[in-house]
FIKE-395758 format. One record per residue (C-alpha): z, x, y; residue number from 1; residue in one letter. Coordinates in nm, 3 decimals. Layout:
        w        u        v  seq  type
        Z        X        Y  NUM     a
...
# end
This chain:
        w        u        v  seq  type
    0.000    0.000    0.000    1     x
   -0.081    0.114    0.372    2     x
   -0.002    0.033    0.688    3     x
   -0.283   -0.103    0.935    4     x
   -0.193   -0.069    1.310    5     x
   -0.408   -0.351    1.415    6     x
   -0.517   -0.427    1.728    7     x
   -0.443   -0.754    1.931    8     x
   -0.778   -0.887    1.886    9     x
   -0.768   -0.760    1.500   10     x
   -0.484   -0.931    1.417   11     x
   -0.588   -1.251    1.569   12     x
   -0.962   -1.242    1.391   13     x
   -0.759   -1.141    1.068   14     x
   -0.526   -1.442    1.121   15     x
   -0.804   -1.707    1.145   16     x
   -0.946   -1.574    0.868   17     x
   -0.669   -1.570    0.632   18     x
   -0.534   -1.918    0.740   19     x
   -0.891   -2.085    0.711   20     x
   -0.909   -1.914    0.392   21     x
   -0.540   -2.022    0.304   22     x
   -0.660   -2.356    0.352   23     x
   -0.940   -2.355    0.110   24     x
   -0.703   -2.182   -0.146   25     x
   -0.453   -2.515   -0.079   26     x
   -0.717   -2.749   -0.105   27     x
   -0.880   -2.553   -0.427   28     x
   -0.495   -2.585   -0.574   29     x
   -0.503   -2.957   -0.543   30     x
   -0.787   -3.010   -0.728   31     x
   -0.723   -2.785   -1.013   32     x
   -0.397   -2.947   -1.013   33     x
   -0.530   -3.306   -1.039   34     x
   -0.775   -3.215   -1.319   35     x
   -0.502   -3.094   -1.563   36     x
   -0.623   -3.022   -1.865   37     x
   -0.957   -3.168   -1.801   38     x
   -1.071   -2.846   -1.665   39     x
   -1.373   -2.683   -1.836   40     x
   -1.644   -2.383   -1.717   41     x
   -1.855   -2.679   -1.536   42     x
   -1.546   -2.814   -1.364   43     x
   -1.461   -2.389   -1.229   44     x
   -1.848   -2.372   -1.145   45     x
   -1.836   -2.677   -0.924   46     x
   -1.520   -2.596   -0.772   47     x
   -1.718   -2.240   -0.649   48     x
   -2.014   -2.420   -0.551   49     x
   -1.769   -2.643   -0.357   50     x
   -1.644   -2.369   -0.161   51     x
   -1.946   -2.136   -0.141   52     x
   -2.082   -2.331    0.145   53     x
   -1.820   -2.241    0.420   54     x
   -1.714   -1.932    0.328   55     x
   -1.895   -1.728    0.061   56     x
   -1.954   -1.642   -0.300   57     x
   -1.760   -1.362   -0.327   58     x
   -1.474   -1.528   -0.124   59     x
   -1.501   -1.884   -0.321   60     x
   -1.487   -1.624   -0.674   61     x
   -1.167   -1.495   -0.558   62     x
   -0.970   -1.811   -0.436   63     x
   -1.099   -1.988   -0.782   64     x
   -0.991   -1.668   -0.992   65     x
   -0.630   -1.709   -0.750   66     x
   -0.593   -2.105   -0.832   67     x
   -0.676   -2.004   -1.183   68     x
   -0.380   -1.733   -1.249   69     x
   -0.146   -1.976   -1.013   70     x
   -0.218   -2.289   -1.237   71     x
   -0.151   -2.056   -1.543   72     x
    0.140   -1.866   -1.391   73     x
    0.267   -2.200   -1.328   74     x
    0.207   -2.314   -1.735   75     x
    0.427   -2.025   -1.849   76     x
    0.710   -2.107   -1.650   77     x
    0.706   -2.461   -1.770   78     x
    0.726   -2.306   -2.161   79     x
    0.961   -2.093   -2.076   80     x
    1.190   -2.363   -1.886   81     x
    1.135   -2.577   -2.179   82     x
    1.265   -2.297   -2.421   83     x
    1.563   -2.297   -2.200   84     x
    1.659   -2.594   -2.172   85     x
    1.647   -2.693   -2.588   86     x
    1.860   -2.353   -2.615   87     x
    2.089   -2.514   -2.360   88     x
    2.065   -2.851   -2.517   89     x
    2.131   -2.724   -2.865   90     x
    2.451   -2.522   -2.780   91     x
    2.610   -2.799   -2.581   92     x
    2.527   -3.037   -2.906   93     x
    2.672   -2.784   -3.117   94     x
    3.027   -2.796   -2.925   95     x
    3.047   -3.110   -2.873   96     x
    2.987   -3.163   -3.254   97     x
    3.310   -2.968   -3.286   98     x
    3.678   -3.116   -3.223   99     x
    3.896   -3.053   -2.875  100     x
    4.038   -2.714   -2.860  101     x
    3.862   -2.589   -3.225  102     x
    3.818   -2.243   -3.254  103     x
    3.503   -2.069   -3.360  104     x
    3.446   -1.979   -3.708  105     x
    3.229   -1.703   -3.770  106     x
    3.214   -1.738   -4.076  107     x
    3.048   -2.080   -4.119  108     x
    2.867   -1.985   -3.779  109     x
    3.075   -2.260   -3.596  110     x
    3.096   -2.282   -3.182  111     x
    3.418   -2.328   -3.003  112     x
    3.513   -2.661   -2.907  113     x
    3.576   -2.753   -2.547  114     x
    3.917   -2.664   -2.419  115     x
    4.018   -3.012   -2.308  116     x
    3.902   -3.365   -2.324  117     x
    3.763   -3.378   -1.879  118     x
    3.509   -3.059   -2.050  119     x
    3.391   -3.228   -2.312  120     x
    3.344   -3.553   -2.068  121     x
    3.158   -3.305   -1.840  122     x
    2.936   -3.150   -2.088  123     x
    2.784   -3.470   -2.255  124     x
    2.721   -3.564   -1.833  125     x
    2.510   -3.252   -1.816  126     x
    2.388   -3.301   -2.193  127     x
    2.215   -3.646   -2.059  128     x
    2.113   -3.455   -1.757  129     x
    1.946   -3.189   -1.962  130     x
    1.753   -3.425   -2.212  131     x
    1.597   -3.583   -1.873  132     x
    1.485   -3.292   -1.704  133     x
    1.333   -3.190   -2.090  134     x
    1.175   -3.498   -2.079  135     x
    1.002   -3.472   -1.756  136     x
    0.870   -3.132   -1.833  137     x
    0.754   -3.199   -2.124  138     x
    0.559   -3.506   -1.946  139     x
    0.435   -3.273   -1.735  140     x
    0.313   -3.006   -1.996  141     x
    0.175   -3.249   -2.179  142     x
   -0.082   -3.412   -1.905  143     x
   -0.137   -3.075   -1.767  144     x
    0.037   -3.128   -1.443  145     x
    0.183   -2.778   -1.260  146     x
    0.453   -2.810   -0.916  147     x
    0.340   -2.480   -0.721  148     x
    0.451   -2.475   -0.357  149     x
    0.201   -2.223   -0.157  150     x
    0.413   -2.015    0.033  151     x
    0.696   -2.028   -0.180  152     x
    0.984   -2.263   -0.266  153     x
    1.245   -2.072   -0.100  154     x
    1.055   -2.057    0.236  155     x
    0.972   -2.412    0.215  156     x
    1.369   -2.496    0.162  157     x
    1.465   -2.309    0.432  158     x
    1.283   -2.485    0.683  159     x
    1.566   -2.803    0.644  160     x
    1.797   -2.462    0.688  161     x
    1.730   -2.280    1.023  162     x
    2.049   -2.301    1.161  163     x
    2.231   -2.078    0.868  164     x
    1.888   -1.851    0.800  165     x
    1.927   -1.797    1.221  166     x
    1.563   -1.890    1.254  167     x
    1.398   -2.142    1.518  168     x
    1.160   -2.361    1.427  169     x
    0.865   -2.154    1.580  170     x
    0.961   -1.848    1.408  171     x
    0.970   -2.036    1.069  172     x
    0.624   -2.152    1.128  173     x
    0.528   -1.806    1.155  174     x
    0.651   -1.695    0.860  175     x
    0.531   -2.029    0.636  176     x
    0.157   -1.974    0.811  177     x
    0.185   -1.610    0.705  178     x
    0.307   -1.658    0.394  179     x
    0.023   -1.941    0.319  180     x
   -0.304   -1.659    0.422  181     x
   -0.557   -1.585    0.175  182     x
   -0.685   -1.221    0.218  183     x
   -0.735   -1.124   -0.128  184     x
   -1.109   -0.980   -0.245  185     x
   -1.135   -0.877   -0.608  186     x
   -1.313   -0.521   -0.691  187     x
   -1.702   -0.512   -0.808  188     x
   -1.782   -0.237   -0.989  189     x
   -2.152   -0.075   -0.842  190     x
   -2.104   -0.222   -0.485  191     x
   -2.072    0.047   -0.222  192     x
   -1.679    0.173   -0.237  193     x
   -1.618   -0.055   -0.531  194     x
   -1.563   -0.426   -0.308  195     x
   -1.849   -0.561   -0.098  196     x
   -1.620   -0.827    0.048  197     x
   -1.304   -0.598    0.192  198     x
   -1.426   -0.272    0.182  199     x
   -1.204    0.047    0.247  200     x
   -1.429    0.376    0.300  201     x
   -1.279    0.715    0.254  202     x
   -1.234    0.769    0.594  203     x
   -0.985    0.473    0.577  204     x
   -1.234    0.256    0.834  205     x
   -1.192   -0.148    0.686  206     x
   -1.464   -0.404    0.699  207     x
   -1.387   -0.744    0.631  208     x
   -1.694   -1.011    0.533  209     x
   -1.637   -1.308    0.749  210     x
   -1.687   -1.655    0.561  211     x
   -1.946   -1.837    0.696  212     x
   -1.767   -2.121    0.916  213     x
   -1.652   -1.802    1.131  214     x
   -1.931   -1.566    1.156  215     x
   -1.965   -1.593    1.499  216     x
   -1.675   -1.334    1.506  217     x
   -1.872   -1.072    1.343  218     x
   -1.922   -0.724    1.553  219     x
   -2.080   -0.554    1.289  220     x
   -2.450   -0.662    1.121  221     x
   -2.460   -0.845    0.796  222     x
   -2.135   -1.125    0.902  223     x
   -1.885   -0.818    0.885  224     x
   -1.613   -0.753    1.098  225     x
   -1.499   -0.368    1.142  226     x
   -1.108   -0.323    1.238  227     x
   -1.011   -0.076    1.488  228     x
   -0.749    0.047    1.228  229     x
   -0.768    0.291    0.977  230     x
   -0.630    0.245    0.637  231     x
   -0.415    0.544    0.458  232     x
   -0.286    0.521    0.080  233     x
   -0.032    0.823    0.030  234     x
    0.061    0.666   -0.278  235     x
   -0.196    0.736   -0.552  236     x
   -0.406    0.837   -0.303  237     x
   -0.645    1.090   -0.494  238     x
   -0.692    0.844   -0.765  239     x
   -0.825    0.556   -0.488  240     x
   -1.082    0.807   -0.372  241     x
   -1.218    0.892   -0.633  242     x
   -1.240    0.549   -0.754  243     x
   -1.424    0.456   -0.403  244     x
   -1.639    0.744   -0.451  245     x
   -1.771    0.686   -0.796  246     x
   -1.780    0.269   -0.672  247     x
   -1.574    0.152   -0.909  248     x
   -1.363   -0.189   -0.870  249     x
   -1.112   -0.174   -0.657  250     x
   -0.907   -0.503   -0.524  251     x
   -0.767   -0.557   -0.243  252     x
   -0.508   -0.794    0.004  253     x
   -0.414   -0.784    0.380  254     x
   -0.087   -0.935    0.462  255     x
    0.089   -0.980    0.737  256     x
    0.457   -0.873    0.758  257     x
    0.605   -1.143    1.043  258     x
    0.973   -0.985    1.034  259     x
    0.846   -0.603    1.100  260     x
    0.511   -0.746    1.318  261     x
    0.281   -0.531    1.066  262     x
   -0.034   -0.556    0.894  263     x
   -0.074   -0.421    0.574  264     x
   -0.315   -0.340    0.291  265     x
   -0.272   -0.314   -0.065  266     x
   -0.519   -0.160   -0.335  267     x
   -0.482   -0.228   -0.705  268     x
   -0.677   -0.149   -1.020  269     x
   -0.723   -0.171   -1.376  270     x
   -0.651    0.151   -1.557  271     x
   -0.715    0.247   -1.884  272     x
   -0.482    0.185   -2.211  273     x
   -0.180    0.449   -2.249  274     x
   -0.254    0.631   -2.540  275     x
    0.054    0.608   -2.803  276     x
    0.223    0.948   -2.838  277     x
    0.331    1.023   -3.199  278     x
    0.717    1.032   -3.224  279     x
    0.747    1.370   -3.368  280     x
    0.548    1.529   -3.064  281     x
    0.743    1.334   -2.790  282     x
    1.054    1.457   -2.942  283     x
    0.944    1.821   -2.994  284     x
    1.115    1.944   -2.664  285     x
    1.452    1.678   -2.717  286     x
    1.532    1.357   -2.522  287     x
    1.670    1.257   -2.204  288     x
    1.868    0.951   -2.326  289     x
    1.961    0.681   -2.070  290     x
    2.232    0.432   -2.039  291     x
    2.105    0.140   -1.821  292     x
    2.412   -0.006   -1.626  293     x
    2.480   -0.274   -1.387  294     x
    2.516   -0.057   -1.027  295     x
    2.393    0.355   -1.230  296     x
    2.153    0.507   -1.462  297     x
    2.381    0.786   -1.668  298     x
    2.131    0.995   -1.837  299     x
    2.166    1.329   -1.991  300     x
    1.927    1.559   -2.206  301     x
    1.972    1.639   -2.580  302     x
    1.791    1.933   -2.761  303     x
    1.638    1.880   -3.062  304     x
    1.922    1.929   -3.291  305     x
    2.073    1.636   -3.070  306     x
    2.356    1.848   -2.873  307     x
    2.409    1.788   -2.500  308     x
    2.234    2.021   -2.298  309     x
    2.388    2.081   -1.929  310     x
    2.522    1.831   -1.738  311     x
    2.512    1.439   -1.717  312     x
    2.374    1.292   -1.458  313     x
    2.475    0.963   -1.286  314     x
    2.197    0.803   -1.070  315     x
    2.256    0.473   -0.872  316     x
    2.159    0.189   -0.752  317     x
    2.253   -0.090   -0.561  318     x
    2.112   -0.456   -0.665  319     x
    2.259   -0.671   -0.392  320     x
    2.031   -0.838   -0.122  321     x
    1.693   -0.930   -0.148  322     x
    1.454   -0.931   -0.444  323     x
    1.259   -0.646   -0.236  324     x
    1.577   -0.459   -0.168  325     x
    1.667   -0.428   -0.539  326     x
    1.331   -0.420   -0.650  327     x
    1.313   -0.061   -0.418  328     x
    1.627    0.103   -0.533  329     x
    1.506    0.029   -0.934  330     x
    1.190    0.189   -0.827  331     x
    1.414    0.531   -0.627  332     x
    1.629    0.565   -0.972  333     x
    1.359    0.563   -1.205  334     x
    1.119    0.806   -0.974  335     x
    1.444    1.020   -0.978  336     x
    1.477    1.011   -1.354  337     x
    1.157    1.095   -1.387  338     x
    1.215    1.418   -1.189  339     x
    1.479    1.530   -1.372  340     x
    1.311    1.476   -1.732  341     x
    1.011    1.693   -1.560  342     x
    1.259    1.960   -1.491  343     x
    1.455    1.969   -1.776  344     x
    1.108    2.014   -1.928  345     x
    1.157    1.721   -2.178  346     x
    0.887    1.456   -2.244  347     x
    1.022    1.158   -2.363  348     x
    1.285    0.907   -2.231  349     x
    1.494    0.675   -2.485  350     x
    1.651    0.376   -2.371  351     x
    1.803    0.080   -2.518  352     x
    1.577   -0.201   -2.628  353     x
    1.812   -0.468   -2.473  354     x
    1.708   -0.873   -2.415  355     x
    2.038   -1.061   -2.231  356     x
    1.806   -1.385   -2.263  357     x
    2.083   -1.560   -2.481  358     x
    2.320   -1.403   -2.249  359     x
    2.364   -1.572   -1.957  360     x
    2.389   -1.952   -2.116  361     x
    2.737   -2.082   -2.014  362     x
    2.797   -2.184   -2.321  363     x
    2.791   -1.832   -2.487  364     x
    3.073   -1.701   -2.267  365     x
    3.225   -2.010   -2.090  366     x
    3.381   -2.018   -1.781  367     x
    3.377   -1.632   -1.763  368     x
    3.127   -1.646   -1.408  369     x
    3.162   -1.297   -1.334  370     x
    3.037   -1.152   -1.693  371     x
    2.756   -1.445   -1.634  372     x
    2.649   -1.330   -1.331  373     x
    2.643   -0.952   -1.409  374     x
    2.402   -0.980   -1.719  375     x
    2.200   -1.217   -1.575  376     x
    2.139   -1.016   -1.254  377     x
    2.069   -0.705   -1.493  378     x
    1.706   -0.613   -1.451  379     x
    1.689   -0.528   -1.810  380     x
    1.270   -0.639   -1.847  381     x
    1.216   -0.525   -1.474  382     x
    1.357   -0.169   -1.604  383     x
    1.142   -0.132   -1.878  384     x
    0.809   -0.225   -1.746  385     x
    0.892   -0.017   -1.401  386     x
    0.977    0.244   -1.619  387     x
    0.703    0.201   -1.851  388     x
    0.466    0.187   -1.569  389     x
    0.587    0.502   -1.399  390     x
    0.671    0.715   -1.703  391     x
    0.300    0.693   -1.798  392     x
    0.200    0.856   -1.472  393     x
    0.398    1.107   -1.590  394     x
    0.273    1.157   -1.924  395     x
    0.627    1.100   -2.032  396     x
    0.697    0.892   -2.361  397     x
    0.960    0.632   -2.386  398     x
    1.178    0.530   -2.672  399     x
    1.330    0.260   -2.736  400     x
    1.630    0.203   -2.970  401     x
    1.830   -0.018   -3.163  402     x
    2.142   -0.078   -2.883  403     x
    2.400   -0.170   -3.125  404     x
    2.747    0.001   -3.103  405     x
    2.573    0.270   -2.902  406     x
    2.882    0.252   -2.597  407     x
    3.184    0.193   -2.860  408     x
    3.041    0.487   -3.129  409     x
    2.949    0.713   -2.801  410     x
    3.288    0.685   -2.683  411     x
    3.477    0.742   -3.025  412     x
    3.309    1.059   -3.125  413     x
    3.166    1.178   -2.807  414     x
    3.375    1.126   -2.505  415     x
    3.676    1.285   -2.561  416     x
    3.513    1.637   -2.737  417     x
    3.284    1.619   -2.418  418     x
    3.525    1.627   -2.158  419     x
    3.649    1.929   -2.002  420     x
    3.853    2.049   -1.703  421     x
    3.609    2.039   -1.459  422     x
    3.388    1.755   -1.649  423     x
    3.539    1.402   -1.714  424     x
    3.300    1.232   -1.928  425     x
    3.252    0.868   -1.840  426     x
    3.213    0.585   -2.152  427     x
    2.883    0.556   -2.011  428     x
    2.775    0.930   -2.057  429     x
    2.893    0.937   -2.402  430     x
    2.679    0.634   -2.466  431     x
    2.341    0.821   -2.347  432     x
    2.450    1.119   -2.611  433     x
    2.468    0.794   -2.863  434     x
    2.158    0.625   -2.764  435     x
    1.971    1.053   -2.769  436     x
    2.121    1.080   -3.130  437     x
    1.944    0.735   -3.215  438     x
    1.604    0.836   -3.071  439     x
    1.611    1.182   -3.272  440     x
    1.693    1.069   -3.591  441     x
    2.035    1.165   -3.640  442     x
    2.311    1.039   -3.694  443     x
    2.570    0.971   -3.418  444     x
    2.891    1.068   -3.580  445     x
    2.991    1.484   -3.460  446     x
    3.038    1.693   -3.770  447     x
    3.377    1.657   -3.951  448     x
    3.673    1.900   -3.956  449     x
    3.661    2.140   -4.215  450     x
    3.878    2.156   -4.479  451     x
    4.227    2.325   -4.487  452     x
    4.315    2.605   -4.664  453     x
    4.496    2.484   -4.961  454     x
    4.208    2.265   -5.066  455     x
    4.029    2.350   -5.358  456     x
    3.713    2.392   -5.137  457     x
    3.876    2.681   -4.952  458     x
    3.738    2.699   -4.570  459     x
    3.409    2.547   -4.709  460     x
    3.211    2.388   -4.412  461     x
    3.159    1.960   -4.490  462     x
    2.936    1.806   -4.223  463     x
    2.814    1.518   -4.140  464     x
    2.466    1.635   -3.986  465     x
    2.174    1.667   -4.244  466     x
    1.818    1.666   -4.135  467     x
    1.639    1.290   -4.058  468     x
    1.400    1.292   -4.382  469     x
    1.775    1.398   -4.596  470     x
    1.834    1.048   -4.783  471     x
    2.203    0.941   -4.953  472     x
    2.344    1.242   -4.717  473     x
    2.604    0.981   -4.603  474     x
    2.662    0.785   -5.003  475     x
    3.030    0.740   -5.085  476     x
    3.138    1.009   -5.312  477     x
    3.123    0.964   -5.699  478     x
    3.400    0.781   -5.832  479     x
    3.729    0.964   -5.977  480     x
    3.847    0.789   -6.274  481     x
    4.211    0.644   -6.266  482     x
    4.417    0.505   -6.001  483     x
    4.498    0.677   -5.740  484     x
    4.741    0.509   -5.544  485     x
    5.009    0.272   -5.671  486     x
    4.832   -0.089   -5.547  487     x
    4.433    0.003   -5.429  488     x
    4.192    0.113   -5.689  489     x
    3.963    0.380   -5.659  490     x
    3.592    0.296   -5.562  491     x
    3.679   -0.098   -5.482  492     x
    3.473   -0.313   -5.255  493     x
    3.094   -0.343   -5.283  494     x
    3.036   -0.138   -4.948  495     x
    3.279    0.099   -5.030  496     x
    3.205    0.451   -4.925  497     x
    2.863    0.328   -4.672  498     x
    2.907    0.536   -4.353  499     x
    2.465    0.492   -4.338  500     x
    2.502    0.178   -4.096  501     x
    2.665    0.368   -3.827  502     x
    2.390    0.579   -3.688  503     x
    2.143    0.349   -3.839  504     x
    1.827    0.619   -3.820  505     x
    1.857    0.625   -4.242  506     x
    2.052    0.287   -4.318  507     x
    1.901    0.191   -4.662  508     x
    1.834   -0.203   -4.532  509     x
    1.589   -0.044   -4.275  510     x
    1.430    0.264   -4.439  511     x
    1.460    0.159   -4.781  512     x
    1.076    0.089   -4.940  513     x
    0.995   -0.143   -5.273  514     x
    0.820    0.002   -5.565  515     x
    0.689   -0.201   -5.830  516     x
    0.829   -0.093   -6.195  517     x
    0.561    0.049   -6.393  518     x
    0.437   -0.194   -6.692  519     x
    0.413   -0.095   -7.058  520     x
    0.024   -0.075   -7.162  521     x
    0.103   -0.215   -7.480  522     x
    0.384   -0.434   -7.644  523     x
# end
């Protein structure tokens, strides 16, 4: 994205434009709206046709192609809404099912029961409430009908609002007319600087292709209008020009930032498929292993053999305020992580494959608002694909792992042998050597204590590290006939003895692979 220090006349031929343009997009909305699923390839051809004649055909491509992700942007929320609300729906039939004051059963996979009789009033309220609102969406879903609000729902709301948001109404105009601009030109590959209809040269001088109904504001031949501004990208900038040079696609949006008074451009593209790194290269130069927190990133960099290497680092961020504001200090921690893999000279990243989709239902964890509202503003998807994103700029592989008992196993055999005078090792640090351990195969338990002296084994060295491809190196050992304590047997229980399923990188129910008895060729 880059800044565009427009002119007065510039931004006012730029603001016609995108508000006449805004107005087709409504109107193009509407209709694609009303013809719910009755929408077919003829029905998207006359829609263009429709709007070819007062602005253009590039311009009518992109404001269909717009109305068409919008209408199926919209279609995914309303199956995803849906899947929330049965979830929600089945849990609160699932407790009320279950007497006043019951406690869960684990066992029999039994909820809780309310805590008194008002909750259990209020919950079958809100069950009745829930089955309504399922019912009207699935009405919806099912004739094809979509609720988008151009602009945005949050702007719209705050216009009944002004007087806490510390607006007038004229500056809330601004914004909602701002917000409601179409300036968006998809990329053509072969046309001169890959987009014919906003085109960005290398120079940085913008031309903009008027639509018809407003060519008479045109200073350049051919219905275009040149800015006064230059355009700059210092952010992937090398990989824009030469994409302009060779004219391939490039798309691109002007907006108009009301708050700051600035224009500004934005350039996307479609790159080419990461290639998938095999595991045992990535982890040929050891891991930087993450532990994704609420408010810090603590990371820290294991060597092959999975021992801590240096110091652990702790890298914040701060995800009150705005979506924008939080969406920025995601993007500083994870450029800053990337910077230290680089120069620990490491080229993978493991991280915890977490989902808290389940998590933030208040019937999982009941009146417990705080917990709710930590894991539900954890950016646990946003982290992954930001980080997936950026890490393949990089050429840095990520790796995800299985999350389970990574903080409690991290912090009973790593936190307390890792801390030192002038280190205190946090929970959270241990967890990254847990989650590093994972990733590289072994297991996450430190070696055991030798044995002492007297033993028959004399100062023979037992550990608990073996390499990853070692199988049975954690099996229970064989079983010593006779008893050898007055009340437990030797060798009792059916999982007696299986340390596998703490470190999980050679647990038998995972690893283990079915082979087919051979049959007798003859009876």
């Amino acid at each position: 994205m880059g800044g565009l220090r427009v002119s007065d006349i510039d931004a006012a031929v730029l603001a016609k434009v995108g508000v006449f343009l805004g107005e087709l997009a409504a109107g193009d909305l509407a209709v694609r709206s009303r013809q719910g699923l009755d929408h077919g390839t003829d029905a998207w051809a006359a829609r263009k046709r429709e709007l070819s004649g007062s602005s253009s055909a590039r311009w009518a491509g992109s404001i269909t192609k717009a109305t068409h992700d919008q209408w199926a942007l919209a279609r995914r929320g309303q199956v995803a809404h849906m899947a929330w609300l049965r979830g929600q729906i089945a849990s609160i039939q699932a407790r009320l099912a279950r007497p006043v004051g019951a406690k869960a059963d684990k066992r029999d996979g039994l909820p809780r029961g309310y805590g008194s009789r008002a909750e259990w009033h209020a919950k079958s309220r809100r069950l009745h409430a829930l089955t309504d609102r399922l019912a009207g969406v699935e009405a919806d879903w099912a004739a094809g009908r979509v609720h988008v609000v151009r602009g945005g729902r949050k702007l719209a709301h705050l216009r009944h609002h002004l007087d806490q948001a510390g607006l007038d109404e004229r500056a809330w105009r601004q914004r909602w007319q701002a917000a409601r601009m179409f300036l968006t030109a998809d990329g053509e590959s072969g046309k001169p600087c890959g987009n014919e209809t906003i085109r960005i040269t290398a120079t940085g001088q913008v031309t903009v292709k008027l639509p018809a109904a407003l060519a008479h504001l045109a200073n350049a031949p051919h219905g275009r209008y040149v800015l006064d501004a230059t355009a700059a990208f210092r952010h992937r900038g090398e990989e824009w020009r030469d994409r302009i040079t060779n004219n391939r696609a490039v798309a691109y949006r002007i907006h108009h930032d009301v708050v700051r008074g600035r224009w500004y451009v934005t350039a996307c593209w479609q790159r080419a498929a990461v290639p998938v790194l095999p595991l045992e290269a990535a982890l040929a130069q050891g891991v930087v292993a993450v532990d994704m927190n609420d408010d810090h990133l603590a990371a820290w960099r294991l060597d092959i053999h999975g021992n801590p290497v240096g110091e652990p680092r702790r890298l914040c961020y701060d995800l009150s305020g705005s979506t924008k504001h939080r969406d920025a200090q995601i993007r500083h921690a994870l450029t800053r992580l990337l910077h230290y893999t680089r120069r620990c000279g490491a080229a993978a990243i493991a991280i915890e494959d977490l989902d808290f989709t389940d998590g933030t239902s208040r019937e999982k964890h009941g009146r417990n608002k705080r917990f709710r509202r930590l894991i539900s503003r954890f950016p646990t998807a946003k982290l992954k694909a930001r980080l997936m994103a950026m890490a393949a700029e990089q050429d840095i592989a990520l790796v995800a792992v299985d999350p389970a008992y990574t903080s409690k196993w991290g912090a009973q055999h790593w936190q307390q042998p890792l801390t030192t005078p002038t280190r205190k090792t946090t929970r959270h640090d241990a967890a990254a050597v847990a989650i590093g351990r994972r990733a590289l195969g072994h297991p996450i338990r430190r070696r055991t204590t030798p044995p002492r002296t007297h033993q028959s084994d004399g100062y023979g060295h037992r550990t608990a590290q073996a390499g990853p491809d070692t199988r049975r190196r954690e099996g229970p050992r064989p079983r010593i006939p006779g008893p050898r304590t007055r009340c437990v047997p030797p060798g009792g229980g059916a999982k007696a003895g299986d340390q596998r399923a703490q470190h999980r990188s050679g647990h038998a129910a995972e690893h283990a692979s079915w082979h087919q008895d051979p049959l007798p060729l003859s009876c």
